[in-house]
MDTraj code that builds the backbone (N, CA, C; nanometers):
import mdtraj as md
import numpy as np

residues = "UNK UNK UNK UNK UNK UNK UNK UNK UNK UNK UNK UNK UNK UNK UNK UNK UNK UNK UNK UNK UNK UNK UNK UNK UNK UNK UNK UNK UNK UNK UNK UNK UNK UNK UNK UNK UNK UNK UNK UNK UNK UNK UNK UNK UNK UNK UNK UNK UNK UNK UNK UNK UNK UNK UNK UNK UNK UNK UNK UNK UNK UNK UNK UNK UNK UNK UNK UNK UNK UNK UNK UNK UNK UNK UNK UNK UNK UNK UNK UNK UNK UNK UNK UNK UNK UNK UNK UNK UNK UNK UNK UNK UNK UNK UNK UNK UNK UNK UNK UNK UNK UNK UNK UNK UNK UNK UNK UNK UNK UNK UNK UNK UNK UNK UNK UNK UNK UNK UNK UNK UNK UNK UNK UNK UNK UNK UNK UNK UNK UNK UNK UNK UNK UNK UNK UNK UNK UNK UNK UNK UNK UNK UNK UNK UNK UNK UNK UNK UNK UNK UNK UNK UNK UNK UNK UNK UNK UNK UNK UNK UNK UNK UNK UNK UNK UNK UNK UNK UNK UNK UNK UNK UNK".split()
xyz = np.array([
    [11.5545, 8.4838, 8.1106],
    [11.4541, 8.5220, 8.2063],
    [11.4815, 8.4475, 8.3351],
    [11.4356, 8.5082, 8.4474],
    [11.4617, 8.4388, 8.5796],
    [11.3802, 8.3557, 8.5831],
    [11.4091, 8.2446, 8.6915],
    [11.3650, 8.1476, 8.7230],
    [11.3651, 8.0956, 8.8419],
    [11.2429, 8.1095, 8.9437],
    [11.2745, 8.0917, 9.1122],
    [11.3363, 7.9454, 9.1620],
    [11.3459, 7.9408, 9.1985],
    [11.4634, 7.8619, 9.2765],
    [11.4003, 7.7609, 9.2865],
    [11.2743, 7.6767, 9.2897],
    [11.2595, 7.5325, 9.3252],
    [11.1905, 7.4929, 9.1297],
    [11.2483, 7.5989, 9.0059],
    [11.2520, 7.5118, 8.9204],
    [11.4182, 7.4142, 8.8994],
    [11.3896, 7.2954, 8.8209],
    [11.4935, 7.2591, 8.8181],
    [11.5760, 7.3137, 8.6742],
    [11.7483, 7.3388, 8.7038],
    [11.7843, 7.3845, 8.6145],
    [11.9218, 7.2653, 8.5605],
    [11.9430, 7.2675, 8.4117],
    [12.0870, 7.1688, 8.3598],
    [12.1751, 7.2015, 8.4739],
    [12.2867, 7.0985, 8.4925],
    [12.4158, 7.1644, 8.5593],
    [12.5089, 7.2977, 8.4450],
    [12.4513, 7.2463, 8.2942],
    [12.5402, 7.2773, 8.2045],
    [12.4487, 7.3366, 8.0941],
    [12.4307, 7.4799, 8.1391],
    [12.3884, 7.5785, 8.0494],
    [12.4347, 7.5620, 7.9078],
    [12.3826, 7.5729, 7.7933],
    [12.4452, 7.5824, 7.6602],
    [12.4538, 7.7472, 7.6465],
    [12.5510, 7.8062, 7.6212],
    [12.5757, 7.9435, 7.5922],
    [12.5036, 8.0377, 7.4434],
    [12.4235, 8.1223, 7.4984],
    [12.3054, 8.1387, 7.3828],
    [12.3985, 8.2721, 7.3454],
    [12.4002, 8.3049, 7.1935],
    [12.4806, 8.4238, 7.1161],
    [12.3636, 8.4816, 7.0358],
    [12.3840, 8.5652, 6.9980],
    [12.3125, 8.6496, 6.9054],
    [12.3062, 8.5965, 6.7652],
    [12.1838, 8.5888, 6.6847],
    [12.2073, 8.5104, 6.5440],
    [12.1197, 8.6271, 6.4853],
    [12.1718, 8.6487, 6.3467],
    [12.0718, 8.7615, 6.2647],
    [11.9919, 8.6279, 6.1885],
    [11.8332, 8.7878, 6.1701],
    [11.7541, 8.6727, 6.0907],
    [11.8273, 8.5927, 5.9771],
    [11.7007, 8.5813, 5.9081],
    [11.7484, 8.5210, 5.7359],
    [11.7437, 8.6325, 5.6711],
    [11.6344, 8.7060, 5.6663],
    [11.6143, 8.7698, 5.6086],
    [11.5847, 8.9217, 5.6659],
    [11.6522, 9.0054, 5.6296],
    [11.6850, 9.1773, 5.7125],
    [11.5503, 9.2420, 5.5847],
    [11.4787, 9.2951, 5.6749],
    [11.3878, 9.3805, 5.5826],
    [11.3965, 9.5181, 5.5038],
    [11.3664, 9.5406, 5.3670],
    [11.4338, 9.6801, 5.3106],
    [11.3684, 9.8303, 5.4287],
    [11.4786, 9.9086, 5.4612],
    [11.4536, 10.0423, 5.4967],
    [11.3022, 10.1295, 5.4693],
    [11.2799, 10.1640, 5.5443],
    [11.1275, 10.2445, 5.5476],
    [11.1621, 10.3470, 5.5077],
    [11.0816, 10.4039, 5.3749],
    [11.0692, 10.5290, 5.2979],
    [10.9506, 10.5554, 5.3334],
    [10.9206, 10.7045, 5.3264],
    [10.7848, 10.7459, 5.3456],
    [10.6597, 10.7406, 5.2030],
    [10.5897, 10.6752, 5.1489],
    [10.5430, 10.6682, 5.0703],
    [10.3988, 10.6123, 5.0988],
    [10.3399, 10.6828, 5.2348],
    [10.1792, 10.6124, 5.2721],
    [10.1141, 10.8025, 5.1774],
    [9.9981, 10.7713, 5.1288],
    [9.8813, 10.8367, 5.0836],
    [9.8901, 10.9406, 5.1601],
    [9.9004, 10.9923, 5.2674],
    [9.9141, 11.0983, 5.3886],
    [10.0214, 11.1580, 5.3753],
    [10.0967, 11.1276, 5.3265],
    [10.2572, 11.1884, 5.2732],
    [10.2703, 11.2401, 5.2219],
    [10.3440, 11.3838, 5.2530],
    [10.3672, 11.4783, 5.1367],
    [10.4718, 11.5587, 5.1944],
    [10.6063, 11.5732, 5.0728],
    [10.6359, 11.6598, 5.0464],
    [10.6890, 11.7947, 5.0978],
    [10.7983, 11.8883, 5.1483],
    [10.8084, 11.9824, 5.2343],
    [10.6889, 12.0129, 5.3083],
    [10.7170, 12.1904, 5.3353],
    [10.6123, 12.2399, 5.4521],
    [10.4529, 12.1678, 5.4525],
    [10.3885, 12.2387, 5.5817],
    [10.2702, 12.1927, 5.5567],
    [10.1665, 12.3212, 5.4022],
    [10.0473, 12.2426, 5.3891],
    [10.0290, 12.3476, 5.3295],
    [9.9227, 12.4497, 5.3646],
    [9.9091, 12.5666, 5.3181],
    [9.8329, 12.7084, 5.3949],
    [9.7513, 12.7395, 5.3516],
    [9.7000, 12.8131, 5.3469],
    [9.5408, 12.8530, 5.2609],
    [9.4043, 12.8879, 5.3710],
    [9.3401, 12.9523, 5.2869],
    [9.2283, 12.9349, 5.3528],
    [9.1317, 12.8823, 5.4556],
    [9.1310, 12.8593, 5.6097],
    [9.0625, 12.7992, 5.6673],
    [9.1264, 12.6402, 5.6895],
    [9.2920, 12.6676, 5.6844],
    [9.3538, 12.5442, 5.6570],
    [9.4080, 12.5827, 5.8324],
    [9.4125, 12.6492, 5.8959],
    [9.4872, 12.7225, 6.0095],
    [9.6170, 12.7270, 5.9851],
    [9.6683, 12.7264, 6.1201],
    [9.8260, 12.7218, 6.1127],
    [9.8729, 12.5456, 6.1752],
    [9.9693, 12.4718, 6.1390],
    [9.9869, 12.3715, 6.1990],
    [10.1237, 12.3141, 6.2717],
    [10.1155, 12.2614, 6.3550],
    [10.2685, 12.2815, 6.4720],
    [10.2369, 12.1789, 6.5376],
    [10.2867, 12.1113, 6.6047],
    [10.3056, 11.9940, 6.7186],
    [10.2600, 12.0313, 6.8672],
    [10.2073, 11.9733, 6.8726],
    [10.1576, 11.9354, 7.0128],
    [10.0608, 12.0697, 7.0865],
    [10.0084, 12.0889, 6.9647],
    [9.9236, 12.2244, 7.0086],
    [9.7985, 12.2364, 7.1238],
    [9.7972, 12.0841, 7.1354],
    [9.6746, 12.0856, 7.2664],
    [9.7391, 12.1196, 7.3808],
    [9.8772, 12.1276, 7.3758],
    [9.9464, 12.1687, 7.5621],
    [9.9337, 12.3099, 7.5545],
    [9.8777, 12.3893, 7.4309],
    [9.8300, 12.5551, 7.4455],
    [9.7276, 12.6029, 7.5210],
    [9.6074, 12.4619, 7.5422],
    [9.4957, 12.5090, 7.6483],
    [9.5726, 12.4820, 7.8157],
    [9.6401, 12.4111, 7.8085],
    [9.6924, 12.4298, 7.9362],
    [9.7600, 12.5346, 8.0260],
    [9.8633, 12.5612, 7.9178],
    [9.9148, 12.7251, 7.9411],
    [9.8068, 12.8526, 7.9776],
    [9.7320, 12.8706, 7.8775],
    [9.6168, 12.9534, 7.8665],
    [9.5362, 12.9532, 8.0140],
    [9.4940, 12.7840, 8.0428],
    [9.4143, 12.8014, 8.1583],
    [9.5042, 12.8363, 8.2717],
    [9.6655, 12.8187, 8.2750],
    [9.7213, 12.8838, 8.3444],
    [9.6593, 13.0761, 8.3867],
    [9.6592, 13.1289, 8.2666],
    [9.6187, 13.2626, 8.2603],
    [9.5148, 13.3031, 8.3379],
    [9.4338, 13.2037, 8.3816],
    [9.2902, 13.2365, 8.4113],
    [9.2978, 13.3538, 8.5487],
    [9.3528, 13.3968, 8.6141],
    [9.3878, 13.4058, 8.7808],
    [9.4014, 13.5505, 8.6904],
    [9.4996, 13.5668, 8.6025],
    [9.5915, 13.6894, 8.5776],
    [9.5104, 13.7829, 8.4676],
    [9.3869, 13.7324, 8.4081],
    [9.2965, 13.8399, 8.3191],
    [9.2454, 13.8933, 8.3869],
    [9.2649, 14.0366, 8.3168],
    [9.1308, 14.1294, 8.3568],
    [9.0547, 14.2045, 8.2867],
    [8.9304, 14.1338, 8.3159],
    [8.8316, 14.1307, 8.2460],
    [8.7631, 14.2832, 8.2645],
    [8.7245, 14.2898, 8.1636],
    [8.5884, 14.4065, 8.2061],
    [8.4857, 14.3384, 8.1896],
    [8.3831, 14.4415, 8.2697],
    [8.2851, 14.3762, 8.2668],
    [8.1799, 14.3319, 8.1273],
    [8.0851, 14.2064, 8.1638],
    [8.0669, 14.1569, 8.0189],
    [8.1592, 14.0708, 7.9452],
    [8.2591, 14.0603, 7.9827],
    [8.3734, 13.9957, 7.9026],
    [8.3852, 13.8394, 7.9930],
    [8.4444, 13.7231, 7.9096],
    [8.4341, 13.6284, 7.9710],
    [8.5510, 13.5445, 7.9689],
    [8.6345, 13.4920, 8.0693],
    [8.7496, 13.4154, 8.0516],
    [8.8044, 13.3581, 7.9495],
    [8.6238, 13.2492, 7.9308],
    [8.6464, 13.1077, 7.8263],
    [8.6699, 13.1818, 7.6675],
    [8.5864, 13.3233, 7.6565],
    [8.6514, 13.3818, 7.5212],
    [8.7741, 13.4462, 7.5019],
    [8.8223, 13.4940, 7.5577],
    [8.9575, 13.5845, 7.5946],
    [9.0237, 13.4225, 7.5688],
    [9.0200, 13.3253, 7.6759],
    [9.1510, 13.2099, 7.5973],
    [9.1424, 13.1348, 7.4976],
    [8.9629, 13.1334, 7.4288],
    [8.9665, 13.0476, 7.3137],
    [9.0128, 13.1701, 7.1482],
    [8.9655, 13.3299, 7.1997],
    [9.0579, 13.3874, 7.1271],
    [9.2085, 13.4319, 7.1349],
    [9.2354, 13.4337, 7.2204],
    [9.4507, 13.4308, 7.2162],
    [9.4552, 13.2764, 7.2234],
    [9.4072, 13.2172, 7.2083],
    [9.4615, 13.0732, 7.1736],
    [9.4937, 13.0556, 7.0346],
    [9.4190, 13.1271, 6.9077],
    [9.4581, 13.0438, 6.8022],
    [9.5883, 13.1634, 6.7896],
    [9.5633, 13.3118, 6.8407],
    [9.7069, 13.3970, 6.7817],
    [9.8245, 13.3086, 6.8210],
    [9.8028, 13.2552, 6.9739],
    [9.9186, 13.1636, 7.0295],
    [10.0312, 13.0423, 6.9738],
    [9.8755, 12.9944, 6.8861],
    [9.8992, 12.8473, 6.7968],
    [9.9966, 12.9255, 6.6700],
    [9.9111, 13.0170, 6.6135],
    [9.9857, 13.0836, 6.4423],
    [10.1321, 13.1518, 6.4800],
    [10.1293, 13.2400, 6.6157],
    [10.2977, 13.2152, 6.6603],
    [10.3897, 13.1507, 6.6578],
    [10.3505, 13.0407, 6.7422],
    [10.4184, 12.9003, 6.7597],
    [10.4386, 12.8841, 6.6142],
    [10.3474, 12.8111, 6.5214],
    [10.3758, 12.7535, 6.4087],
    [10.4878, 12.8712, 6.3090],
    [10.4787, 12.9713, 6.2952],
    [10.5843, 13.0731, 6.2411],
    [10.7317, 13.0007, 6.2871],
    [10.7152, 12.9574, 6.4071],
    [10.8675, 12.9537, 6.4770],
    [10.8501, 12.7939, 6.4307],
    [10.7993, 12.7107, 6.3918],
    [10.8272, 12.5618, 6.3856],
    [10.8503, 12.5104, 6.4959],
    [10.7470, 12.5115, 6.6078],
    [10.7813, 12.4708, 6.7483],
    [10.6234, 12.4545, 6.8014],
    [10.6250, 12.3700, 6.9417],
    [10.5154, 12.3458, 6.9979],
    [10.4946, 12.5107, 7.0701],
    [10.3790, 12.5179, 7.1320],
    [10.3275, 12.6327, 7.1650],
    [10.4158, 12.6417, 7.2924],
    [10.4538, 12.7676, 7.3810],
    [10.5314, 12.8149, 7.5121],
    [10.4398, 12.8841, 7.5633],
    [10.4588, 12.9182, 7.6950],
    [10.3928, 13.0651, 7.7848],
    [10.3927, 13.1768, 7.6936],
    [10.5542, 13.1898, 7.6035],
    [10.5588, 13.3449, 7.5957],
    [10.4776, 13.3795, 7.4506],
    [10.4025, 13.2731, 7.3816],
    [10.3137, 13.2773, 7.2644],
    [10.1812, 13.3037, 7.3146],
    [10.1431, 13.2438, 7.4447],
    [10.0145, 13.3220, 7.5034],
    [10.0739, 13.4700, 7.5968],
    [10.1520, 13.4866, 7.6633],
    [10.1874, 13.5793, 7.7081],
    [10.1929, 13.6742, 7.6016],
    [10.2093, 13.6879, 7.4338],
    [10.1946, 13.7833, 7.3512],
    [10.0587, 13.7667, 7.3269],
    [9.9920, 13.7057, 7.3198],
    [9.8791, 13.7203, 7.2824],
    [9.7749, 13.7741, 7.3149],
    [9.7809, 13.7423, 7.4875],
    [9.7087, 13.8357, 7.6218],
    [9.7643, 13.9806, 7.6339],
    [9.9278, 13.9822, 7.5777],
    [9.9230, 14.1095, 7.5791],
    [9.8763, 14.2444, 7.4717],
    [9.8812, 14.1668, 7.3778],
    [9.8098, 14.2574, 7.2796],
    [9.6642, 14.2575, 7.2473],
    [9.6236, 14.1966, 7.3336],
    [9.4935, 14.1999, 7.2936],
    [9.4268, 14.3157, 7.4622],
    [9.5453, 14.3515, 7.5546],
    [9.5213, 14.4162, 7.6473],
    [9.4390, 14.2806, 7.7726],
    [9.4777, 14.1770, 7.7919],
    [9.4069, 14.1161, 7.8964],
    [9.5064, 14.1042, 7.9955],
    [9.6050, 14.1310, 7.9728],
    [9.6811, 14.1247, 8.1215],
    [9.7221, 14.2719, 8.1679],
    [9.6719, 14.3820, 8.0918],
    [9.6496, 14.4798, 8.1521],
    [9.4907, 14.5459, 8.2476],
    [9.5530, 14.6055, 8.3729],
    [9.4028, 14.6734, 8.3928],
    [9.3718, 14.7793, 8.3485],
    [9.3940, 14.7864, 8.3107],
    [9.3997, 14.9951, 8.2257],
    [9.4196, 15.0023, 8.1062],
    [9.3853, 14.8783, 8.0122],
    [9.3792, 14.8805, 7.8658],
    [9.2969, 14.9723, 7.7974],
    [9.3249, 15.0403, 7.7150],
    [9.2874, 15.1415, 7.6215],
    [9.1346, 15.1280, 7.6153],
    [9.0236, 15.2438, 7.6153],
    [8.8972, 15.1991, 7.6203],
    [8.8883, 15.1583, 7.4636],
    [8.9116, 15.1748, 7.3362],
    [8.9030, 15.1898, 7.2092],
    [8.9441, 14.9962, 7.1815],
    [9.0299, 14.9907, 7.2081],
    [9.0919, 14.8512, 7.2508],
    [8.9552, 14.7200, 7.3086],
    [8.9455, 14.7947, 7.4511],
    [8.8466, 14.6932, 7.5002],
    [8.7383, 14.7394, 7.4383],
    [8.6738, 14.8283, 7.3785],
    [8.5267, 14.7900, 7.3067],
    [8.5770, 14.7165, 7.2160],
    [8.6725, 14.7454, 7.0913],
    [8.7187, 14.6417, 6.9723],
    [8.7118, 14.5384, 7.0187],
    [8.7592, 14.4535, 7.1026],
    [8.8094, 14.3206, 7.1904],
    [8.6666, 14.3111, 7.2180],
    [8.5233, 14.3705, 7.2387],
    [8.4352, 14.2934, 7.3144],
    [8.4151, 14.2634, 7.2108],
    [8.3632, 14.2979, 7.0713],
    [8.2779, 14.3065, 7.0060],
    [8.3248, 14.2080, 6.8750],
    [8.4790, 14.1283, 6.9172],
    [8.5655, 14.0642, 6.8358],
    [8.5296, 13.9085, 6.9045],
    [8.5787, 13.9287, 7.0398],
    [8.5574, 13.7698, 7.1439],
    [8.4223, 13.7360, 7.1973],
    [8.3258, 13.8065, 7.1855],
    [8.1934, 13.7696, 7.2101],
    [8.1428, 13.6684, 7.1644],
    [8.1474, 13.5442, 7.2558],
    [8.0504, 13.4247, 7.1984],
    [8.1715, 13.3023, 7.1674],
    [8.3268, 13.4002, 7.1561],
    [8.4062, 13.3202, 7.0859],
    [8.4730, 13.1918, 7.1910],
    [8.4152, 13.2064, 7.2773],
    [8.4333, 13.0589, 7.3861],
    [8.3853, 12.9698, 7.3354],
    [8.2567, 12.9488, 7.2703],
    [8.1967, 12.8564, 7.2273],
    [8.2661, 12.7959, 7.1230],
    [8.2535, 12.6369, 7.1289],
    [8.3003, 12.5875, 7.0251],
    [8.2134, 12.5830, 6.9080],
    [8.0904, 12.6858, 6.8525],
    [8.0581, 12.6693, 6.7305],
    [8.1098, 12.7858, 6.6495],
    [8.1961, 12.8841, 6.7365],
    [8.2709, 13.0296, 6.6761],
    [8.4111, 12.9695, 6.6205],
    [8.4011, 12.8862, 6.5179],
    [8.5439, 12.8674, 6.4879],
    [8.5739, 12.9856, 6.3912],
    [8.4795, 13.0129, 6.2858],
    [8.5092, 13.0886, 6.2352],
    [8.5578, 13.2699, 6.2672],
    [8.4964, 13.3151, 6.3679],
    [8.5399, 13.4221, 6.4716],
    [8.6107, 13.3697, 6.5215],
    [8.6807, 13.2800, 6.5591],
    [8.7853, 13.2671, 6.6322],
    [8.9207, 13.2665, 6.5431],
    [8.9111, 13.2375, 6.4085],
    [9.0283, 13.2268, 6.3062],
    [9.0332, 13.3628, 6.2892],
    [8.9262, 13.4600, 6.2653],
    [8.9501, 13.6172, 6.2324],
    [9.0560, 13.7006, 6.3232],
    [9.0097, 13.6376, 6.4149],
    [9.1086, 13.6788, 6.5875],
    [9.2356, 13.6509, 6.5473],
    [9.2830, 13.5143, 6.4876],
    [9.3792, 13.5034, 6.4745],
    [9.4798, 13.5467, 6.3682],
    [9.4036, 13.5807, 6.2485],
    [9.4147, 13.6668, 6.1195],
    [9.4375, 13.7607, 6.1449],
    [9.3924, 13.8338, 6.2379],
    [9.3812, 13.9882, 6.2091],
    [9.5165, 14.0154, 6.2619],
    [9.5686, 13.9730, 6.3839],
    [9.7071, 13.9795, 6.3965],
    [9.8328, 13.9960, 6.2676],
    [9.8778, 14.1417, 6.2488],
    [10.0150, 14.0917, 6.1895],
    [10.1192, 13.9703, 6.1996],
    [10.2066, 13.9515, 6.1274],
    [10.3130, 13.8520, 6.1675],
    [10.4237, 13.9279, 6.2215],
    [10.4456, 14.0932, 6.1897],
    [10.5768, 14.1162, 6.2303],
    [10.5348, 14.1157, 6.3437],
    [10.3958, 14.1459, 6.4189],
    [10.3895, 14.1613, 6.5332],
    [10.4065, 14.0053, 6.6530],
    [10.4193, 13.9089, 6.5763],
    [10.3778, 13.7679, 6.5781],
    [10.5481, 13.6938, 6.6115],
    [10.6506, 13.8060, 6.5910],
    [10.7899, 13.7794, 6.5705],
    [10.8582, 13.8534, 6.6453],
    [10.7673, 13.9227, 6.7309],
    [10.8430, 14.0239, 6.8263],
    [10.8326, 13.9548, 6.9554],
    [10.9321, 13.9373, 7.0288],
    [10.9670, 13.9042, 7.1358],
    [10.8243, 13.9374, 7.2573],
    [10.8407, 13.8617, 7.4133],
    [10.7434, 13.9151, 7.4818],
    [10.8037, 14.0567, 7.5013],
    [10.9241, 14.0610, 7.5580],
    [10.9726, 14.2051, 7.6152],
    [10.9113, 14.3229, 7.5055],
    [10.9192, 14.3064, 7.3565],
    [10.8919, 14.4131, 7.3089],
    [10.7743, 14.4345, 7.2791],
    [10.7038, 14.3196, 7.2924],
    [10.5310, 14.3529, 7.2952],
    [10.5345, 14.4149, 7.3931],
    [10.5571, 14.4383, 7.4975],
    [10.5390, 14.4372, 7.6752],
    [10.5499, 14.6333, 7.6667],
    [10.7087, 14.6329, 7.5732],
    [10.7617, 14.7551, 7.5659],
    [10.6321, 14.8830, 7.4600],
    [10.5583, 14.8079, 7.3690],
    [10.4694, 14.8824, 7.2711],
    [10.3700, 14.8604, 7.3315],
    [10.3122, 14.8027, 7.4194],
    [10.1893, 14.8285, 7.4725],
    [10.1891, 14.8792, 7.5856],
    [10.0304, 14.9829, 7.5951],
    [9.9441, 15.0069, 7.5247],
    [9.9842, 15.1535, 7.4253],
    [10.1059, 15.2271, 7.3966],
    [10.0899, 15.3463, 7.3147],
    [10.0877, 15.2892, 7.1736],
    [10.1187, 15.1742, 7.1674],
    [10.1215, 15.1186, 7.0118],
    [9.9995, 15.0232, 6.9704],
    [9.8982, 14.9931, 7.0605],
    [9.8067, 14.8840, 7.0191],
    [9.7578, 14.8703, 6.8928],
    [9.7276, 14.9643, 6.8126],
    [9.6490, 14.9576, 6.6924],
    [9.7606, 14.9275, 6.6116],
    [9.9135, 14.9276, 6.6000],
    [10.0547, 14.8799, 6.5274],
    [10.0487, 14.7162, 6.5266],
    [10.0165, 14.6860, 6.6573],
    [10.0653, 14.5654, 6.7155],
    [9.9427, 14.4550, 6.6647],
    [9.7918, 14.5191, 6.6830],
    [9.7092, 14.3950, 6.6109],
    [9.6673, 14.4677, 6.4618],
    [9.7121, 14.5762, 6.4074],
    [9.6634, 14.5858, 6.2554],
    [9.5696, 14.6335, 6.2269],
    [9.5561, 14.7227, 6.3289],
    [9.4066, 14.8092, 6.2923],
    [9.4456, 14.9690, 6.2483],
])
top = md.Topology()
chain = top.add_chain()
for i, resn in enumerate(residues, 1):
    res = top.add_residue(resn, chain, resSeq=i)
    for name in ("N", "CA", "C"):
        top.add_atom(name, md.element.get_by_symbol(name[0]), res)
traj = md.Trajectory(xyz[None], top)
């Protein structure tokens, strides 16, 4: 470590080397109570799980500028429902959430279109209603259920390409 100039120093440094401890500690295995075993596991009301899934509200609130809403319809539900399809994407791929997992999600659900199917936007009101709130978890997992997976594995371009003549293919109705 440095040392400013009016401490006093030896003329004759002793030359310091590297020494290992005494004792080297055994290698870390995973074996805490929280540990388990391959994948995560799935089920029921277990969701989907992936890394770093809170940088998905960020993306999302990116979106806010680019929905279009009809009327009655409300931002905070439109992103707290394509948020969890966003999350169960992501986790399929074993990766943190991207743009193009909400960019499928807004698109099939018709929010980044203005001219989405009327059949579509009544389904969509009557699905995201209320689902901003954080006591709709359970409507908000249905949102994310109801989505197929093949549709969940298709690229943005080819969501982009099936909507809107394919909507009822694309969320499973």
């Amino acid at each position: 470590m440095a040392a400013p100039a009016f401490v006093p120093t030896p003329v004759v440094d002793t030359a310091r080397a590297y020494s290992s401890p005494d004792v080297v500690p055994t290698s870390w295995s995973p074996g805490r109570p929280g540990d388990f075993e391959g994948f995560q596991p799935h089920g029921e009301r277990l969701g989907y799980q992936g890394p770093d899934q809170g940088f998905a509200l960020k993306i999302a609130n990116g979106f806010k500028d680019r929905l279009r809403l009809q009327p009655g319809e409300h931002a905070s539900d439109a992103i707290r429902g394509c948020f969890g399809v966003a999350l169960r994407r992501a986790s399929i791929f074993s990766r943190a959430p991207v743009v193009h997992d909400l960019t499928v999600a807004f698109t099939i659900w018709g929010f980044l279109d203005a001219n989405a199917p009327a059949d579509l936007v009544h389904a969509r009101r009557e699905l995201f209603n209320g689902v901003g709130h954080g006591h709709h978890y359970t409507e908000a997992r249905e949102i994310a259920d109801l989505v197929p997976e093949a549709t969940l594995r298709m690229t943005p371009a080819q969501v982009t390409a099936a909507f809107p003549a394919s909507w009822r293919e694309l969320l499973g109705l």
